[in-house]
KOLTI-641799 format. One record per residue (C-alpha): residue number from 1; x, y, z. Coordinates in pm, 1 decimal. Example, Ala and Ser with C-alpha at 12.3 -4.5 7.8 and 13.67 -1.06 7.14 Angstrom:
 seq     east    north       up
   1   1230.0   -450.0    780.0
   2   1367.0   -106.0    714.0
***
This chain:
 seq     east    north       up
   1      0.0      0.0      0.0
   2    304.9    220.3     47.1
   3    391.4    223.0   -301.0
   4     19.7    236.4   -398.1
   5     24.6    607.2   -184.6
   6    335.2    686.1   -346.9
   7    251.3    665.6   -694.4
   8    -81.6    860.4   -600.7
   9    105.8   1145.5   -481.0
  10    341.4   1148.5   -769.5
  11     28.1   1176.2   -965.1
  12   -114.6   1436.5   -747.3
  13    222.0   1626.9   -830.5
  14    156.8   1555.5  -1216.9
  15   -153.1   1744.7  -1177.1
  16     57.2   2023.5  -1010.2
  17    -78.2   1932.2   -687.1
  18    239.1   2057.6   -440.8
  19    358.3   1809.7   -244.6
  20    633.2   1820.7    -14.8
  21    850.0   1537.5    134.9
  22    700.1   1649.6    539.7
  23    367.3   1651.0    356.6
  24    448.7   1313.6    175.7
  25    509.2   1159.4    507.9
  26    233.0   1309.9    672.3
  27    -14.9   1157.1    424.0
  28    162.7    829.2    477.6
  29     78.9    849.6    883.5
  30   -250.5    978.4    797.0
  31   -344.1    633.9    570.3
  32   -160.7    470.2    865.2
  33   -434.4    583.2   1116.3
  34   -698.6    549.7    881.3
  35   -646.7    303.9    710.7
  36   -789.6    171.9    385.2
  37  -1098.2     18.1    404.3
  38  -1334.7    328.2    457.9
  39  -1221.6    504.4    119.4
  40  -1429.7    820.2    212.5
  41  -1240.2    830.2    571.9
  42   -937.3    797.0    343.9
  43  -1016.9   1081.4     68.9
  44  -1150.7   1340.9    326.2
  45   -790.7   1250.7    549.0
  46   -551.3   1302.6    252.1
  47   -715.0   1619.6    180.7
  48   -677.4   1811.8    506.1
  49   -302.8   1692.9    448.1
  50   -222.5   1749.1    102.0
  51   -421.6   2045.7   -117.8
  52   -343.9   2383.9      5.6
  53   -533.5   2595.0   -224.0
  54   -896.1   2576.5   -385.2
  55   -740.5   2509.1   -714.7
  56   -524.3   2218.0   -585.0
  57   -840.0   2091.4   -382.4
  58  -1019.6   2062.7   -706.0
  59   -742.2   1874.7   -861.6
  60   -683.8   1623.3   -580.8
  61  -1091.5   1533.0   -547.7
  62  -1045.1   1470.7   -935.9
  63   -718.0   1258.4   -925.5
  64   -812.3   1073.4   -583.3
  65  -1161.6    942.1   -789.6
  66   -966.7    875.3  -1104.5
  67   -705.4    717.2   -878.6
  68   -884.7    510.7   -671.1
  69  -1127.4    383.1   -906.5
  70  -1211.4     53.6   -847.0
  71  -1298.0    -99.2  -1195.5
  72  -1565.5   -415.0  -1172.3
  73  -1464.7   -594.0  -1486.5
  74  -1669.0   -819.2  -1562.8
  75  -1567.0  -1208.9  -1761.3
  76  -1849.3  -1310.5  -1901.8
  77  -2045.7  -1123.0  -2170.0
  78  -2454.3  -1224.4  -2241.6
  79  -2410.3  -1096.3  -2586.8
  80  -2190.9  -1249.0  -2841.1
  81  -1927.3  -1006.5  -3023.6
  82  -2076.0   -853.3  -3337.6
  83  -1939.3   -768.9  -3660.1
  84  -1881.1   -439.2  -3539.8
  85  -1687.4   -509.7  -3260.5
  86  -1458.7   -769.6  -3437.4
  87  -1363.2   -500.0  -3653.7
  88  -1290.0   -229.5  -3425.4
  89  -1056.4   -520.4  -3199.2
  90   -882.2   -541.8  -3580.0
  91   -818.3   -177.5  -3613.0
  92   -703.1   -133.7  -3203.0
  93   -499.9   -401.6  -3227.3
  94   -263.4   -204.0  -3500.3
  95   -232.8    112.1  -3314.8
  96     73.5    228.3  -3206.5
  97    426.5    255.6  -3290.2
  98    666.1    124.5  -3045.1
  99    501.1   -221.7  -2935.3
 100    172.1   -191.3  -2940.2
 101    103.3   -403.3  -3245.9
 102    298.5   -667.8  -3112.2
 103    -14.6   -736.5  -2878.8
 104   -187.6  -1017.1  -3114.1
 105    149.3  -1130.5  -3220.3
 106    273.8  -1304.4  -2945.8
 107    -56.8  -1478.8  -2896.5
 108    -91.7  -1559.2  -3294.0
 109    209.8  -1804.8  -3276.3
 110     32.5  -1963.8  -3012.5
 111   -267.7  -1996.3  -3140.4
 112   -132.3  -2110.2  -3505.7
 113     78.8  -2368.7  -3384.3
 114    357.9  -2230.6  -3616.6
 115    264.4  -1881.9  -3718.6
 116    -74.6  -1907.1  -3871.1
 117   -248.0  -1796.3  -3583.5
 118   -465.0  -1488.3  -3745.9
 119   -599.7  -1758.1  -3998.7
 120   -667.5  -2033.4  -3733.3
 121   -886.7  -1794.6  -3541.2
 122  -1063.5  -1729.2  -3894.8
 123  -1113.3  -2088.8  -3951.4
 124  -1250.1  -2132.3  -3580.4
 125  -1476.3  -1831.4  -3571.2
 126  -1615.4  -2030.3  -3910.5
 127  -1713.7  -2349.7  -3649.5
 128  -1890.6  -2097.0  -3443.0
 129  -2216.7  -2192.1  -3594.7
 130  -2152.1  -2588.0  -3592.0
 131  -2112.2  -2543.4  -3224.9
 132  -2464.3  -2554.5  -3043.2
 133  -2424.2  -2480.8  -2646.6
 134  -2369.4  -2753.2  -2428.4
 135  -2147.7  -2864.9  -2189.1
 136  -1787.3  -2781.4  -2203.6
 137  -1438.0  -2909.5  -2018.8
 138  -1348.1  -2753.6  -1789.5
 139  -1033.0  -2521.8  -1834.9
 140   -646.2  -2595.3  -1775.6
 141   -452.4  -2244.8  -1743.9
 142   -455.6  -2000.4  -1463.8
 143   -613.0  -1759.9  -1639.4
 144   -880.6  -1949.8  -1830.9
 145  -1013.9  -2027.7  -1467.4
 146  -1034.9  -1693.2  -1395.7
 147  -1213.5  -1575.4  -1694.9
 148  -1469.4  -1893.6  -1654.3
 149  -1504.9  -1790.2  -1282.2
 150  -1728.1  -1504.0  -1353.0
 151  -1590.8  -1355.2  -1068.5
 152  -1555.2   -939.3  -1143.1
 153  -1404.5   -854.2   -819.8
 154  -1129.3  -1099.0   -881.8
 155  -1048.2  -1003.7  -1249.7
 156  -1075.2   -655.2  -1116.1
 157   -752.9   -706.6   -888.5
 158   -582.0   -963.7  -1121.2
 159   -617.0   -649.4  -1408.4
 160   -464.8   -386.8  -1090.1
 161   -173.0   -657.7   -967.2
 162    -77.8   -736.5  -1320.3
 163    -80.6   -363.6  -1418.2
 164    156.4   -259.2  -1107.1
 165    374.6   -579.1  -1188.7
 166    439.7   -407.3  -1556.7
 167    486.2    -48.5  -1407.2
 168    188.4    127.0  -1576.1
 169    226.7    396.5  -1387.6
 170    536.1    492.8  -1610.4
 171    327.9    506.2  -1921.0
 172    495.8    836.0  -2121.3
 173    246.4    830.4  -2448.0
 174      1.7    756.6  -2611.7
 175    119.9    491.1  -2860.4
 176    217.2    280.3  -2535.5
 177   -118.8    193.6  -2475.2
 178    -85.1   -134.5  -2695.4
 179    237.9   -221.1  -2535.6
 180    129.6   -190.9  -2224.5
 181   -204.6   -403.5  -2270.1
 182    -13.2   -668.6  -2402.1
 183    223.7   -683.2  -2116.2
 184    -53.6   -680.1  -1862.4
 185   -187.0   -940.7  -2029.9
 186     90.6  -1154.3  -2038.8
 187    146.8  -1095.9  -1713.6
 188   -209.7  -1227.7  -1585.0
 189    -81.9  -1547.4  -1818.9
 190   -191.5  -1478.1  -2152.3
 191     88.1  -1735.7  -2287.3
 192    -73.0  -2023.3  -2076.2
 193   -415.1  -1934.4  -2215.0
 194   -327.5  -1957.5  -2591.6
 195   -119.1  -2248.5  -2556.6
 196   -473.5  -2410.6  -2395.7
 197   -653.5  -2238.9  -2676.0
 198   -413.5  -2385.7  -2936.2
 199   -501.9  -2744.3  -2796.6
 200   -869.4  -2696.7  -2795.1
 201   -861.6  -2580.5  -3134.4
 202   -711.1  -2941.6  -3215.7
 203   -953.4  -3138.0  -3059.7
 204  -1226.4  -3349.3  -3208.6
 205  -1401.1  -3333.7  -2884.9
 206  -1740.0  -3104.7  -2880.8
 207  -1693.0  -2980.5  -2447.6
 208  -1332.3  -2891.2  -2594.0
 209  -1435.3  -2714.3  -2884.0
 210  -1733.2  -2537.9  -2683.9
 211  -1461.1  -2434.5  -2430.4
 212  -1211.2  -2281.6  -2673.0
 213  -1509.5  -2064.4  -2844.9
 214  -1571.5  -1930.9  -2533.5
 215  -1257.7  -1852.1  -2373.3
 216  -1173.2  -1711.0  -2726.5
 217  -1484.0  -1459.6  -2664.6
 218  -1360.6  -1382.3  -2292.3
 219  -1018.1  -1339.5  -2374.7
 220  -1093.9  -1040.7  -2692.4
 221  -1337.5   -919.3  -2428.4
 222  -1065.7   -892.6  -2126.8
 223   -816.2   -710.0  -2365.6
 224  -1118.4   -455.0  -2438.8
 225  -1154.1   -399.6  -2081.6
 226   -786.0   -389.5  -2036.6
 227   -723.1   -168.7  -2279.5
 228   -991.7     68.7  -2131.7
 229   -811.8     74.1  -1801.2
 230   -473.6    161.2  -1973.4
 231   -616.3    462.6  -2136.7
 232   -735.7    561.2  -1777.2
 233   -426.4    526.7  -1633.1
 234   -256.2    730.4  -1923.3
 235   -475.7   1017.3  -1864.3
 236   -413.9    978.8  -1525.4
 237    -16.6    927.5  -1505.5
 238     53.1   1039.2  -1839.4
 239    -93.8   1326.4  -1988.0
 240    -18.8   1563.8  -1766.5
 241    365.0   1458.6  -1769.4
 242    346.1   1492.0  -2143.9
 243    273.3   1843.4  -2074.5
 244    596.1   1867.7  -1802.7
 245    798.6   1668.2  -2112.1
 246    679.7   1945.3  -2371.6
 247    748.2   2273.6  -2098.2
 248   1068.0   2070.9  -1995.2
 249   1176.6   2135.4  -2388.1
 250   1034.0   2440.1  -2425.7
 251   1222.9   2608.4  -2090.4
 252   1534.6   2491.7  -2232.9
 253   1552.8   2527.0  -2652.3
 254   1708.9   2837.2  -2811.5
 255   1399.6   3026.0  -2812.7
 256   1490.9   3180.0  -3199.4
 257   1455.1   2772.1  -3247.5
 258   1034.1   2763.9  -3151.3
 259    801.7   2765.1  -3407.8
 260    524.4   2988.7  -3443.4
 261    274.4   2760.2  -3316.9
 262    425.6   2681.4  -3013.7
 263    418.0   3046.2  -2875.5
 264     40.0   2981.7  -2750.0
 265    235.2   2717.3  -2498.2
 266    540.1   2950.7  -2412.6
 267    312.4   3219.4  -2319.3
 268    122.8   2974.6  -2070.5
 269    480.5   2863.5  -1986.7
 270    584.0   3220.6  -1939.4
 271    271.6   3303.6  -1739.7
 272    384.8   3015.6  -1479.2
 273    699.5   3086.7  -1431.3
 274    567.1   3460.4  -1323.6
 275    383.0   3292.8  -1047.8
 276    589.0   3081.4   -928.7
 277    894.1   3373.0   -896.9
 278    614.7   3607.0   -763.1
 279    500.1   3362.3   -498.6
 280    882.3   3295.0   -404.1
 281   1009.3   3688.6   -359.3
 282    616.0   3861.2   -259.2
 283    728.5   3790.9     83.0
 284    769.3   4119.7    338.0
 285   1059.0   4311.5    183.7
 286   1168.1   4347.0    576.8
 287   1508.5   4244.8    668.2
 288   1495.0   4224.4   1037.9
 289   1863.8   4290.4   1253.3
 290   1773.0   4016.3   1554.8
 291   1919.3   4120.8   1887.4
 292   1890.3   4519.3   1830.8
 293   1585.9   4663.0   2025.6
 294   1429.6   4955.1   1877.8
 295   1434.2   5138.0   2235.9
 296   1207.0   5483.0   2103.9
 297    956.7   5217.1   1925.6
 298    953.9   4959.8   2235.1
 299    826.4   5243.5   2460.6
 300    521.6   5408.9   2237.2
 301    476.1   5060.1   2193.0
 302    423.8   4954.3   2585.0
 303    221.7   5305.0   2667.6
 304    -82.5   5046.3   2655.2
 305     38.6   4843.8   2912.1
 306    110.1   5154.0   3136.9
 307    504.3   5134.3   3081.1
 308    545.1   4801.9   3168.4
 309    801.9   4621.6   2851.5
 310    531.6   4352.2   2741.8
 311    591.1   4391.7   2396.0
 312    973.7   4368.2   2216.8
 313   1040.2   4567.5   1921.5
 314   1320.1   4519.4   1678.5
 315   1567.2   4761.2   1472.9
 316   1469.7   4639.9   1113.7
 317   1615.2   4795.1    775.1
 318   1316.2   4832.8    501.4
 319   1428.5   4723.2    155.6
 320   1283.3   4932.8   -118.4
 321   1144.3   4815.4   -430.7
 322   1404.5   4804.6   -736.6
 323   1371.1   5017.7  -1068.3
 324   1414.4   4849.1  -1377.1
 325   1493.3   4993.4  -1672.7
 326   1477.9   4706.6  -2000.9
 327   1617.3   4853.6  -2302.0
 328   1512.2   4581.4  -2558.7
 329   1690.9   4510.2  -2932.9
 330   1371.8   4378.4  -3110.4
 331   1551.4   4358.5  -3455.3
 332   1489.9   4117.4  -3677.6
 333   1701.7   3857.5  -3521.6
 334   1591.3   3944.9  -3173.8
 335   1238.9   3926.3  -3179.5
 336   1160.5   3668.4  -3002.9
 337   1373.8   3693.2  -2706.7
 338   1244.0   4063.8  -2658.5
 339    912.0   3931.7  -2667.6
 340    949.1   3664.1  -2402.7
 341   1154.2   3881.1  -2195.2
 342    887.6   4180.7  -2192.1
 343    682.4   3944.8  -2100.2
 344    805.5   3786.4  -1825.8
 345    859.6   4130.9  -1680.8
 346    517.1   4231.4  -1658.8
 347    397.4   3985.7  -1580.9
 348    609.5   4003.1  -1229.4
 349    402.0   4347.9  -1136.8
 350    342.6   4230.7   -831.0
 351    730.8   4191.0   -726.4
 352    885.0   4438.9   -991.2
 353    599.8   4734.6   -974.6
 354    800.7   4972.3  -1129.5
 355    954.5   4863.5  -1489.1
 356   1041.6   5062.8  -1716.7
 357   1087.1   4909.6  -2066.4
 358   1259.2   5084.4  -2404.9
 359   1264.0   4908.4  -2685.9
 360   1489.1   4957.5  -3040.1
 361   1648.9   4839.9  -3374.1
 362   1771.3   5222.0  -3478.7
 363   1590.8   5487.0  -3301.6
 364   1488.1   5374.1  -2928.0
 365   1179.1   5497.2  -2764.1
 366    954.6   5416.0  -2432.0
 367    720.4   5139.6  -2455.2
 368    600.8   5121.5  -2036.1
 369    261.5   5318.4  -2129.4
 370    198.8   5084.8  -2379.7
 371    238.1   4783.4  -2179.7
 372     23.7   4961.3  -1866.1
 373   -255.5   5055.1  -2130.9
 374   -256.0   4728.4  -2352.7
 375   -297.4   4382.7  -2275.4
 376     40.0   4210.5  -2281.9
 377     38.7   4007.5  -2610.4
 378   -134.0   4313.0  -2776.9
 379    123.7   4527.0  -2673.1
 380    399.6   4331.9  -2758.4
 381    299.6   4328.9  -3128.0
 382    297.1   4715.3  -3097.7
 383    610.3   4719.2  -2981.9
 384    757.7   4535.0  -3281.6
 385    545.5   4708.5  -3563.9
 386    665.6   5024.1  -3416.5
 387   1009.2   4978.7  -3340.8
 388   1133.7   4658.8  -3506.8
 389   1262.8   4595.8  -3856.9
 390   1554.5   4885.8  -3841.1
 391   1925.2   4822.0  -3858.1
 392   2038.5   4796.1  -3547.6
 393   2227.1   5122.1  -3407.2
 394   2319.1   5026.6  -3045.5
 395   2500.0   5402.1  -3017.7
 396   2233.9   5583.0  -3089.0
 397   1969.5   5353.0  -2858.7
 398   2202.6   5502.1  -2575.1
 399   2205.4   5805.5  -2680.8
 400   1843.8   5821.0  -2712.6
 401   1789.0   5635.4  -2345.3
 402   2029.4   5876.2  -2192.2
 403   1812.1   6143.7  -2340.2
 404   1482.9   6011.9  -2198.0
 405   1575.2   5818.2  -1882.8
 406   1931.0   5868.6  -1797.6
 407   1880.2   6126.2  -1569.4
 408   1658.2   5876.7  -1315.4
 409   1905.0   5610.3  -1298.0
 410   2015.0   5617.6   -923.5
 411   2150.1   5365.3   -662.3
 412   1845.9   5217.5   -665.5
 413   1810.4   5135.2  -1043.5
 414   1866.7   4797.9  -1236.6
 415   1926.3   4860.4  -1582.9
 416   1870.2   4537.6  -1822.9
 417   2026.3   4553.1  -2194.4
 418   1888.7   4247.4  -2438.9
 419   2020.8   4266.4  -2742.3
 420   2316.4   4043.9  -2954.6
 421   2574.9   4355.1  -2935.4
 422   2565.7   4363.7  -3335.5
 423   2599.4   4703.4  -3405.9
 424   2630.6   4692.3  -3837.9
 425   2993.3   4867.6  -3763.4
 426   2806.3   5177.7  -3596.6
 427   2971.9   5433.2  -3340.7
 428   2957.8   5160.5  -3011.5
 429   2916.8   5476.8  -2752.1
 430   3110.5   5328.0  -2456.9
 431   3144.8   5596.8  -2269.7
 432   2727.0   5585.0  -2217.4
 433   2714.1   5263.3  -2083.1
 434   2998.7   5346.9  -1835.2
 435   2788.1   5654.1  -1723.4
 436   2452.9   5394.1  -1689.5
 437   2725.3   5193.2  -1475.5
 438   2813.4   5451.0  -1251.4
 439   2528.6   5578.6  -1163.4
 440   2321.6   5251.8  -1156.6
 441   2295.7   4976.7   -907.4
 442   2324.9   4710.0  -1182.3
 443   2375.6   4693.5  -1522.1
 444   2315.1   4344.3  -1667.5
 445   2342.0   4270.8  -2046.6
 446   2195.9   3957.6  -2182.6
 447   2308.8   3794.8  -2492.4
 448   2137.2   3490.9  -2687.7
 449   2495.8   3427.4  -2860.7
 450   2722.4   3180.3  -2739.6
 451   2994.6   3328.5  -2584.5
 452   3247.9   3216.2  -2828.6
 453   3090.2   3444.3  -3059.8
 454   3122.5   3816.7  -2891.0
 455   3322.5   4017.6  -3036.4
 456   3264.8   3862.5  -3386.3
 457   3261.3   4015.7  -3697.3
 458   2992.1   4305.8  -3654.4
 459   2974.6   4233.5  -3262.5
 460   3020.6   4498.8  -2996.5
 461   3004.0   4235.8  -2680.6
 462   3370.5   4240.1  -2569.9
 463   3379.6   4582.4  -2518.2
 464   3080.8   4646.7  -2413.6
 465   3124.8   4312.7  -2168.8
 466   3360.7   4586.7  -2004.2
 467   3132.2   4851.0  -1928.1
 468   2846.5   4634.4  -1711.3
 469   2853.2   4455.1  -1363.8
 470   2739.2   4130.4  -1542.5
 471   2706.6   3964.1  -1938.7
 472   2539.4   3615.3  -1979.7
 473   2431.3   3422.3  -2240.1
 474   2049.9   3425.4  -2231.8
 475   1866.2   3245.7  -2502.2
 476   1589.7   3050.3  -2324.8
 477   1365.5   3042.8  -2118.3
 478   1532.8   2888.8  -1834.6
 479   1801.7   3098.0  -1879.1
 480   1525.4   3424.3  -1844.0
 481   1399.5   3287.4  -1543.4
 482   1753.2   3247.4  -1369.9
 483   1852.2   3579.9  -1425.9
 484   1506.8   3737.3  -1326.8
 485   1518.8   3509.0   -990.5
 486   1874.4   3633.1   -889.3
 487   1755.9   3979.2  -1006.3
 488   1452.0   3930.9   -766.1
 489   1671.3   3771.6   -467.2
 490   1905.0   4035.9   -502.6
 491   1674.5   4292.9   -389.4
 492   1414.9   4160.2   -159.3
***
């Protein structure tokens, strides 16, 4: 049952359910006092020790149902398979790409005696109609007992043992589905079964032939249900890690690398990562100095408890909120990292209230209105109409910034340059960055070049790599997210 809990909570944390390790082994004494047989008693236990917010609580009472499903599968079926379904089991059995159409193949061998096994199930589904009901042997194989037990409650934890034996919780796609159906199904003894089937099929014996029709019939209809409870399990275990596989990739590729149609999922990527960095740094910006009383503050603080020191108070040092200016290059080649980078910014309002963004290819101007007046994506596309498609003239962006902002950059001011340094041979204007320098807390610059390509051809970086506090190389997401989280720690 241990590992049963386990792999719910790792797909509570699929379902971005947070989970620590002290909450981990809290629900683990919790389903130790409770116990297992009262799965209400169990459900409304977990969930005064695991969800934390409404939205998680709505996502554990949805995975603890899925989870904890108990399937009754049923052996026996009154009706006899139609046309229909025959064809549909012909079509499922060739889906997917990495095993999954082995699942008849193993069996047909069986079945064939020496590899005619798709024709000798032909040739016995042609008997069908010499074969009136009667009475039949009685079956051989471990799992032809089970299926002629018509006993759903123990199919239904045959179908669970067999499926934790094979690991299904480790499905990763779709086109597994097949694969694993076959393996749970050779687990539960599926080899047995069509040997049993194969020697049936040989006999001149009427119980023997009435016997292999029928486990034929129960055997196509436990891979149906099988199958069924596989595709439960994927949506359970899988598809949400298909969606931590895809923002895995997407955090780390060279963003100039994404296509188009994946910037619906970056922005959703983009919008997480906000809230996540927001609910790490929101704290009190309060840095408290422990063992210094704050004597004038203790005393107006006591005058309630006529001068008697009831209540301590403590010298603290209040840490203002930063200024940052962006000064984005949203040329041609930079488009895409200015747009990703803008908005990740603002979307951190709540931490970094007072952004300032510029963006340029030749002439620079001030976008922050924009952005405070526009919904993000909209505004973004302003941006680049208006100011992208130049050639890129990094001296006169500073000399236009200097004009417009430099004057406000003080100690308190972190100044953000994205752009590839490539400055078509223009004047470079040094001596302006040095000034942001001075006066400025920070200055970062952030380059989506490797670094064994600065000062290349057209490129500016080395010396301008001079004239800043720090230069990385900054072409993904992740990458984004680092250097906005130190920015963020750095300051609160």
């Amino acid at each position: 049952m241990e590992r049963t809990l386990a792999n719910f909570i790792r797909a509570l944390r699929m379902a971005d359910v947070r989970v620590s390790t002290s909450e981990t082994l809290d629900a683990f004494r919790t389903a130790e006092i409770t116990g297992w047989r009262d799965r209400s008693a169990l459900k409304q236990a977990l969930a005064l020790a695991l969800p934390k917010t409404a939205e998680e609580k709505d996502a554990f009472d949805a995975c603890f149902e899925q989870f904890f499903r108990f399937d009754d599968f049923r052996s026996d079926r009154p009706e006899q398979l139609t046309a229909d379904d025959d064809s549909r089991e012909g079509g499922s059995r060739e889906e997917g790409s990495d095993g999954s159409a082995e699942e008849e193949g193993s069996g047909g061998k069986a079945r064939g005696g020496g590899g005619g096994g798709r024709s000798s199930d032909s040739d016995e589904a042609e008997l069908e109609e010499l074969i009136h009901p009667g009475e039949m042997s009685d079956p051989r194989s471990e799992l032809g007992q089970l299926l002629m037990n018509d006993d759903g409650t123990q199919l239904s934890l045959a179908i669970a043992n067999a499926a934790r034996e094979t690991r299904l919780e480790d499905i990763k796609v779709f086109t597994q589905k097949g694969l694993y159906t076959r393996r749970i199904m050779e687990a539960m003894g599926l080899s047995e079964l069509q040997e049993e089937l194969s020697e049936l099929g040989a006999s001149s014996e009427l119980p023997d032939r009435r016997l292999g029709q029928e486990l034929r019939r129960r055997r196509d209809r436990l891979r149906e249900q099988i199958r069924d409870h596989v595709e439960r399990q994927f949506l359970l275990h899988a598809d949400a890690r298909g969606d931590r596989l895809r923002e895995e990739m997407l955090r780390k590729v060279k963003l100039s690398n994404v296509e188009q149609r994946n910037f619906r999922h970056l922005r959703v990527l983009v919008q997480k990562m906000a809230k996540q960095l927001a609910a790490a740094h929101s704290r009190r910006r309060r840095v408290t100095k422990r063992g210094q009383l704050n004597v004038p503050k203790m005393l107006r603080r006591n005058m309630r408890h006529g001068g008697e020191l009831v209540e301590l108070a403590w010298k603290s040092t209040k840490i203002d909120r930063p200024k940052v200016y962006a000064i984005c290059d949203v040329s041609g080649s930079m488009t895409t990292y200015a747009r990703f980078m803008l908005m990740l910014l603002y979307s951190l309002e709540e931490v970094l209230p007072n952004v300032r963004a510029f963006a340029f290819s030749s002439d620079l101007g001030e976008v922050t209105d924009l952005f405070r007046r526009e919904d993000i994506d909209d505004a973004i596309a302003l941006t680049l109409k208006d100011y992208g498609g130049g050639s890129t003239d990094y001296g006169q962006a500073f000399e236009d910034f200097e004009r417009l902002a430099g004057g406000a950059l003080d100690h308190r001011s972190t100044l953000i340059v994205l752009g590839d340094a490539r400055n078509n041979f223009g004047e470079a204007r040094t001596d302006l960055l040095r000034g942001f320098r001075d006066r400025s807390k920070r200055v970062m610059w952030l380059n989506p070049e490797p670094e064994m390509a600065w000062g290349s051809g057209d490129s500016e970086m080395r010396r301008y790599q001079a004239h800043v506090h720090q230069a990385n190389v900054c072409n993904s997401l992740a990458h984004l997210e680092r250097v906005v989280s130190n920015l963020l720690r750095a300051v609160t």
